[in-house]
N, C-alpha and C positions, 0 to 999 in steps of 0.2 A: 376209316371213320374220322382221323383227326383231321383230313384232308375237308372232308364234307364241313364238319366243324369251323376250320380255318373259313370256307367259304361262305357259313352263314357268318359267320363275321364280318369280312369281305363286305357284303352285300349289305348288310347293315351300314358297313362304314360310307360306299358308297350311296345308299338312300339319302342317309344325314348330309354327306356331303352335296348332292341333287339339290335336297331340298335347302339346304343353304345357299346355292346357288339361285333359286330360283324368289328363293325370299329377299336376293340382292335385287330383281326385278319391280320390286314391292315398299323394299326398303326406301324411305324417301331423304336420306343423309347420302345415299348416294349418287340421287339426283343434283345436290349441292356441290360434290364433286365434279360436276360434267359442266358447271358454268364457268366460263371463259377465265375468267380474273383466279377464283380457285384453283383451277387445271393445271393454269400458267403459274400459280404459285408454286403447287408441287412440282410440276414438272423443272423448274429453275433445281430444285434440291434434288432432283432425280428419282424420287418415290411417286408410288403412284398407292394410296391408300384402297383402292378397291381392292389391287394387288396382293397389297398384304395382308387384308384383312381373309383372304382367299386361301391364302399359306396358313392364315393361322388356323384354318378349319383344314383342309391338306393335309398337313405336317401328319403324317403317319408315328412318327413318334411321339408328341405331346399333342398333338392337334384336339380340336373341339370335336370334331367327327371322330378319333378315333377310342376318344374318353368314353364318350357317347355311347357308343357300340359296346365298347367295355363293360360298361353300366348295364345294356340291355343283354350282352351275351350271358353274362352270371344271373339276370333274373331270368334267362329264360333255360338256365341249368337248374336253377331255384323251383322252378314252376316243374319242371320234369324231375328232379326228385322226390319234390314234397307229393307229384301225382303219383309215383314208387310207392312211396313213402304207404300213401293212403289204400292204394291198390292190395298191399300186401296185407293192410289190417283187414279187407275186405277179402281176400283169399284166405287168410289163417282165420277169420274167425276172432280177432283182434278186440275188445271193446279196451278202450282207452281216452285218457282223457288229455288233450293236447294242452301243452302249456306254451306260453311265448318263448322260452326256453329252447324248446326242442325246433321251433322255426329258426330259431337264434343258430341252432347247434347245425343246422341243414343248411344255413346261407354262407356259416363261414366255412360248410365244407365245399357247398358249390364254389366258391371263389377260390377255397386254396385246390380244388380239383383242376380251375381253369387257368390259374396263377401254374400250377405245374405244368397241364396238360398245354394247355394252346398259347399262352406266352412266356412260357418260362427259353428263354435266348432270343427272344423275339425270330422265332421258326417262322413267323404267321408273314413277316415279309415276305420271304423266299414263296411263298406261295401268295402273296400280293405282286410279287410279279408274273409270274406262272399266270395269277389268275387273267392279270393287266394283255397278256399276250394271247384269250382265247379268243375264238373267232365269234363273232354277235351270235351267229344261232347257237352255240356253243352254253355260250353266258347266258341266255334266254331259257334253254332248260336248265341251267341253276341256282339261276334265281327263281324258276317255278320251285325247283327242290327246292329251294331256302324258304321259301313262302309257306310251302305244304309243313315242311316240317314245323317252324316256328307256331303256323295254325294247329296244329297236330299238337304240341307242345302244348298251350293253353287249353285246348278241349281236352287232353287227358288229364291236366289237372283238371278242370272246372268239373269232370264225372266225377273224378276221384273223390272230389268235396262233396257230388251232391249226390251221390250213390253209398259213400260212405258217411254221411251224416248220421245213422245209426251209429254207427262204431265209434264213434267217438263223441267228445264233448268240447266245444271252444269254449277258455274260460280266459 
């Protein structure tokens, strides 16, 4: 299971970084860099700023792609307990009345769940290599898995909300 986990991470990371990539394409400060007189600037200093600004999304340890991911991996633990959360007021028979509090108290357990479970030694490399080394058809059924689940993930919350709206009260 942490393995699966590890790899909707993975694949998040990678998206962000895709799409980073491809928004270089787009990006019009990097067409400024490809003019002659600029190029020749940086290249005398030996940096090449498209480069870096590549690493800075890259860098698996502080990178903008892998904060990113971060960020979406606990909301999308967030979104799967709070649909828990609702499901079971909806099996026991539950009426309750939600307070901001108790989202408060579910967000920071998703994170210290995923601060434990999936980066706590940074494990989630060892399996960014592993994952780095599967063969395309391989990685193509797990990024469908990553996809189904992540979709699966949202639709069990968004029932849980709107099949449990009796059961409780937003205030």
């Amino acid at each position: 299971m942490i393995k699966i986990w590890h790899f909707i991470y993975y694949s998040l990371y990678i998206v962000d970084y895709k799409l980073h990539l491809i928004s270089n394409k787009l990006n019009p400060i990097v067409y400024i860099y490809k003019i002659d007189k600029v190029k020749n600037f940086f290249d005398k200093r030996g940096k090449s700023p498209i480069d870096d600004l590549n690493n800075v999304y890259k860098n698996r340890d502080y990178g903008f792609s892998i904060l990113l991911s971060q960020i979406v991996i606990h909301l999308l633990l967030f979104a799967f307990l709070v649909g828990i959360f609702n499901l079971s007021l909806i099996i026991f028979n539950i009426y309750i009345d939600l307070k901001p509090f108790m989202f408060m108290l579910i967000l920071v357990l998703s994170i210290s769940l995923n601060l434990f479970v999936l980066l706590r030694n940074k494990d989630y490399k060892k399996s960014f290599l592993e994952f780095d080394n599967f063969k395309r058809n391989r990685k193509r059924i797990y990024y469908l898995l990553s996809f189904i689940t992540i979709i699966s993930i949202f639709f069990l919350s968004y029932l849980s909300f709107v099949y449990g709206s009796k059961y409780h009260s937003l205030q």
